[in-house]
C-alpha positions in Angstrom: 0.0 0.0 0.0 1.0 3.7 -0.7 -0.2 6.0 1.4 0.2 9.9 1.1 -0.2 11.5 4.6 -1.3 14.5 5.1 -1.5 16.3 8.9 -2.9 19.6 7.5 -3.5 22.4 9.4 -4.0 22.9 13.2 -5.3 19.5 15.6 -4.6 17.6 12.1 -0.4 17.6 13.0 -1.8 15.8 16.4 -4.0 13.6 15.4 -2.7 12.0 12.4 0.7 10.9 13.8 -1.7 9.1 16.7 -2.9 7.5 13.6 0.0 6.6 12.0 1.6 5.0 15.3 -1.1 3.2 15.2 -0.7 2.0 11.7 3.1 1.3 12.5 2.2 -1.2 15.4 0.2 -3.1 13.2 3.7 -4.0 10.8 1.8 -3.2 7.4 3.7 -3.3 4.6 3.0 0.3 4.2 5.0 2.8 2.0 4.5 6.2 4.0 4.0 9.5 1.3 4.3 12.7 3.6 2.9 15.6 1.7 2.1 19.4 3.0 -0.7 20.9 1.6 -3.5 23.4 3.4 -3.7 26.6 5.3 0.0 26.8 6.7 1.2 25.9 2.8 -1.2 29.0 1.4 0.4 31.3 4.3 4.0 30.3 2.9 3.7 30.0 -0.6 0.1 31.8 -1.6 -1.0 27.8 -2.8 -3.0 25.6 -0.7 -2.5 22.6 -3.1 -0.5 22.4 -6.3 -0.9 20.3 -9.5 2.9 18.8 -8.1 0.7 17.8 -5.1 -2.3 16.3 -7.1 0.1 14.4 -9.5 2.2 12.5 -5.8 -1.6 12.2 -4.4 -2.6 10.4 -7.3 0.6 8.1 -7.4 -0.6 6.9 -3.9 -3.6 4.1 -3.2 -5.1 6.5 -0.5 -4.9 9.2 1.5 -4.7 9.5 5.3 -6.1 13.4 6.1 -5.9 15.9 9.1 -7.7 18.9 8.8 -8.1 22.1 7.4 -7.7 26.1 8.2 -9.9 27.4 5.3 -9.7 30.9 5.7 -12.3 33.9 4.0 -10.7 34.8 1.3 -11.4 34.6 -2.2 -8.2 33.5 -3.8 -8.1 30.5 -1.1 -8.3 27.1 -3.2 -10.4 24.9 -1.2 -8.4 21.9 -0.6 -11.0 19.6 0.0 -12.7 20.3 -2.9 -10.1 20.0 -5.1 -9.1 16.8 -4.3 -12.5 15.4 -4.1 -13.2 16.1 -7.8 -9.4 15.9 -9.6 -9.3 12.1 -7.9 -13.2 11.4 -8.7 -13.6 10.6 -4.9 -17.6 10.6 -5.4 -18.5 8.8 -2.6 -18.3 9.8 1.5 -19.1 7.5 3.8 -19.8 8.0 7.6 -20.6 5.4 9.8 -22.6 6.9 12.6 -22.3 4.2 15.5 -22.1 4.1 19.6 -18.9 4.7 21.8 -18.1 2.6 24.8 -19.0 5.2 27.7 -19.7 7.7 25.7 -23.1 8.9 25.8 -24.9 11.5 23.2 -28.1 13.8 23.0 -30.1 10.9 23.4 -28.0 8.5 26.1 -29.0 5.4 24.3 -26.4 2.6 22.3 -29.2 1.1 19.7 -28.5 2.9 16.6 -25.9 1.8 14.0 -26.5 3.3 10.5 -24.7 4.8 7.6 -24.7 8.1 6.0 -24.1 7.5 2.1 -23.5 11.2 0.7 -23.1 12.0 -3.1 -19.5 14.0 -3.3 -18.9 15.4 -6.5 -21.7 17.5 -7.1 -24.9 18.8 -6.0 -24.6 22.1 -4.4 -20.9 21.6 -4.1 -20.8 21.6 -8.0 -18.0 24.6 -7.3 -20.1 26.7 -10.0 -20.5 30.2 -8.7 -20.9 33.4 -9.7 -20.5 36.2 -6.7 -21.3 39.6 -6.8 -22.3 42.7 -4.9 -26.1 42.4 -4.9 -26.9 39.0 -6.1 -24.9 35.3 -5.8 -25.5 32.5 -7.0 -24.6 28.7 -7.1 -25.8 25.7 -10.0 -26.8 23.0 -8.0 -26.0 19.8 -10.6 -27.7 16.7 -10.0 -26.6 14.3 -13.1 -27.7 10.7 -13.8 -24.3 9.0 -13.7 -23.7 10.2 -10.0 -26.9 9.5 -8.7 -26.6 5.7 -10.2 -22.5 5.7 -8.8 -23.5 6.7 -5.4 -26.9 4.4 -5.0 -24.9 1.6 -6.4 -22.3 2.1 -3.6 -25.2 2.3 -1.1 -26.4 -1.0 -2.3 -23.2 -2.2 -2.2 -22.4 -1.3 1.3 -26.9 -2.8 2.4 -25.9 -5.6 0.8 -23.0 -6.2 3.8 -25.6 -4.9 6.2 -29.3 -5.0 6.3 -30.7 -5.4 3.0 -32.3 -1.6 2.8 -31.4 2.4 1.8 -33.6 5.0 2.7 -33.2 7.7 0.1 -33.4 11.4 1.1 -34.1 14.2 -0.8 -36.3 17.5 -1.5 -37.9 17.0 -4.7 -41.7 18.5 -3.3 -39.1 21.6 -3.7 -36.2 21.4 -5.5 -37.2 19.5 -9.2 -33.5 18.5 -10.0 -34.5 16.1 -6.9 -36.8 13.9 -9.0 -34.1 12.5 -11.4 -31.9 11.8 -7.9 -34.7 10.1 -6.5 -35.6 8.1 -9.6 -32.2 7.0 -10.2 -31.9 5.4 -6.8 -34.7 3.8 -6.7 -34.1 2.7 -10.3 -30.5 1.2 -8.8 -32.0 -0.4 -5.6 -34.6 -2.2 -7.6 -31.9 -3.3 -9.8 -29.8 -4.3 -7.1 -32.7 -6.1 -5.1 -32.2 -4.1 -2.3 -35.2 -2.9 -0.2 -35.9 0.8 -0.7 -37.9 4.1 1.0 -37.6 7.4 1.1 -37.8 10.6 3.0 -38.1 14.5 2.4 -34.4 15.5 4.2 -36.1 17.6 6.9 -38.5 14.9 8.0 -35.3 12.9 8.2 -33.4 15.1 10.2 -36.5 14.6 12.7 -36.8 11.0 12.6 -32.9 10.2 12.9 -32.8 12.0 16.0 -35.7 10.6 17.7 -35.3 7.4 16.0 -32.1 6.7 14.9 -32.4 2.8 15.8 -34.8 2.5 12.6 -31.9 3.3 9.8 -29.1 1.4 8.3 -28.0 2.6 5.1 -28.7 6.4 3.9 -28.3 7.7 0.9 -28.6 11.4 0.1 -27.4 14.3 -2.0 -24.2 16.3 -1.3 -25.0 19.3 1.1 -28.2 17.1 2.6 -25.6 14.6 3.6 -23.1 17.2 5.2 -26.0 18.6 7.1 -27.2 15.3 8.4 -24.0 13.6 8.9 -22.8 16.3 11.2 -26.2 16.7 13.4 -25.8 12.6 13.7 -22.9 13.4 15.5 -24.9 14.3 18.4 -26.2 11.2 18.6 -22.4 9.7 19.3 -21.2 12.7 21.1 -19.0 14.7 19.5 -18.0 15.8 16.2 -14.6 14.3 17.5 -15.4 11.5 17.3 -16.7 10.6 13.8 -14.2 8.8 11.0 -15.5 8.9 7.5 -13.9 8.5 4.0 -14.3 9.5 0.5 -14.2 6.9 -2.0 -13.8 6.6 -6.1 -13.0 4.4 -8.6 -9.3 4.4 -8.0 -8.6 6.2 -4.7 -9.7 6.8 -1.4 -9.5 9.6 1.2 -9.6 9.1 5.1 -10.0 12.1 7.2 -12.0 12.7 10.8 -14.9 14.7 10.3 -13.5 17.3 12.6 -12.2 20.7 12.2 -8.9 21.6 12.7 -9.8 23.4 15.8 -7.0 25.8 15.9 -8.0 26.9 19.3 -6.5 23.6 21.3 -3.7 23.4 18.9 -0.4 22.5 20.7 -1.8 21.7 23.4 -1.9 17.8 23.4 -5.2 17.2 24.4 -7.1 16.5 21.0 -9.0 13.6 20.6 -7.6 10.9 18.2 -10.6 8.4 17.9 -11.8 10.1 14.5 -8.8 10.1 12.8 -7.7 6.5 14.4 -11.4 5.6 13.4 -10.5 6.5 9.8 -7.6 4.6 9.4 -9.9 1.4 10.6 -11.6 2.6 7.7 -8.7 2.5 5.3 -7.3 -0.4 6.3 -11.1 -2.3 5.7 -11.2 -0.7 2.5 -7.9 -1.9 1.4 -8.7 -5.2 2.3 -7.3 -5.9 6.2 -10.1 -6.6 7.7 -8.8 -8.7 10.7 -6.6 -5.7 11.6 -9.3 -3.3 11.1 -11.4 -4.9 13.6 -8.3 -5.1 15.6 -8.2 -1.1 15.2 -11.9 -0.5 16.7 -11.7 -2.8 19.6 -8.5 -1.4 20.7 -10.6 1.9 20.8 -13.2 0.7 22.8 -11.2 -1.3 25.1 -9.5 2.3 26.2 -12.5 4.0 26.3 -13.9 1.6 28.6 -11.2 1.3 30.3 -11.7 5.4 31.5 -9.4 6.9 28.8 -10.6 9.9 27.5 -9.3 12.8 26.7 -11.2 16.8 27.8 -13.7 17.2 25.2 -15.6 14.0 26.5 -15.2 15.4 30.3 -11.3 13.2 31.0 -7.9 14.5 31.8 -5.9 11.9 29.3 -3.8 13.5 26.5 -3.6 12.6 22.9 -0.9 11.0 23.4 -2.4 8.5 26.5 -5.4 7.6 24.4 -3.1 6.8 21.8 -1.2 4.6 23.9 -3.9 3.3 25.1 -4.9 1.8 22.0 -1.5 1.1 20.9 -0.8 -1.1 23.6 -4.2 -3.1 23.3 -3.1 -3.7 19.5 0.3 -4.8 20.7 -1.5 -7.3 23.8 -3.8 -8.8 21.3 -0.7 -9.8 18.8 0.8 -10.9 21.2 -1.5 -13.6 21.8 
């Protein structure tokens, strides 16, 4: 496997070497690519990302991510973006599932479900027009994404539960029809059991019953939106892996920000971005040490490691020994 690694900006040069520690105790035959790119790049060199950096990105298998400092200004290249669409990375997936100990809005462990989002598109289609006294952005919903990202949600019920509920807006927004007849088009295809929902009735129903959902499959902003109000359900943005996957590559990042507040200070929480190498490492085919991955993260949680923003006193660096050392126990054996 080569894998370009990429700290970013702020929390993301804390996080990330957790990560990779954690990769390291595993004894992967993994060929490490470390590449600078974000907010600290743009303050040095006026580029956030180069095409130098998209041509090494796409010479690698995947990518382990930090975070970002996007900043308000015009000129500023969104990195994110940017990869997303030059390495056709159309699909993010976030698994929205209980913590040992760790308790959300609704202090209940019953829900395990999937947030399927459409990432190339939508009303991220990067097509703008911005002016004094009107701005505008195309939304673009097209036929081949809708079938790619309902035929990865199938995929993905197929290893689960059977069922995707689709969400959209199309009592609104018209371009919604063609997404919604797509995916039900794909489901049917695929044999997979199939509903739907308007986006704000499912915002409503996943927090008050978030035990009823397994695999959802929604539009680009509609599953930003809903993927980061699930994390309420967990406990913390913090805590949330996710990737971004396309035909050739794939992207692991934590869903969190890079949180320049707590920067330096050692006590950022490393579950997301330790969560998304589990990720990475299921994609690329390791499952056994994947699984290895998430129970050493809930064997330190239980056993009382955690770090401030869940209400503990451990560092990043603890909870990242923590796990290590459960990893290291277990191979032992």
């Amino acid at each position: 496997m080569k894998l370009a690694v990429i700290e970013g900006d702020g929390i993301g040069k804390e996080v990330i070497p957790a990560a990779v520690e954690v990769l390291d105790t595993l004894g992967l035959d993994v060929e490490k690519v470390p590449v600078e790119l974000g907010y600290g790049k743009w303050e040095k060199t006026g580029q956030a990302i180069t095409d130098d950096d998209l041509e090494v990105l796409k010479g690698c298998d995947c990518i382990l991510f930090g975070a970002i400092t996007t900043p308000p200004d015009p000129n500023y290249k969104s990195v994110l973006l940017t990869i997303r669409k030059e390495l056709d990375m159309y699909a993010n997936i976030r698994p929205i599932r209980p913590l040992p100990t760790v308790r959300g809005i609704l202090d209940r462990s019953n829900f395990n479900f999937v947030i399927v989002r459409e990432n190339t598109e939508g009303l991220y289609s990067g097509i703008e027009e911005i002016g004094q006294d009107i701005s505008w952005t195309k939304r673009v919903i097209t036929r081949k994404g809708s079938e790619r990202i309902a035929g990865y949600a199938c995929k993905l019920a197929k290893e689960r539960k059977n069922r995707i509920v689709i969400v959209h807006k199309s009592n609104v927004m018209k371009s919604d029809k063609l997404f919604l007849d797509v995916c039900r088009e794909t489901a049917a295809s695929h044999d997979v059991d199939y509903s739907d929902e308007l986006v704000d009735t499912m915002a409503y129903k996943l927090i008050s019953s978030p035990e009823k959902y397994d695999v959802i499959v929604t539009t680009n902003l509609f599953g930003d939106i809903l993927s980061d109000m699930s994390a309420a359900l967990v406990g913390s943005l913090g805590l949330l892996p996710s990737a971004n996957i396309g035909t050739k590559h794939a992207f692991f990042e934590p869903v969190h920000g890079s949180a320049p507040d707590i920067a330096g200070k050692g006590i950022a929480n490393p579950i997301a971005a330790i969560l998304s190498l589990m990720m990475m490492l299921e994609w690329y085919g390791h499952m056994s040490e994947a699984a290895l991955v998430e129970e050493a993260v809930d064997a330190a949680l239980t056993e009382g490691i955690i770090t401030p923003d869940m209400g503990g006193a451990y560092t990043t660096k603890e909870m990242t020994c923590a796990v290590v050392d459960h990893i290291k126990k277990e191979m032992r054996k």
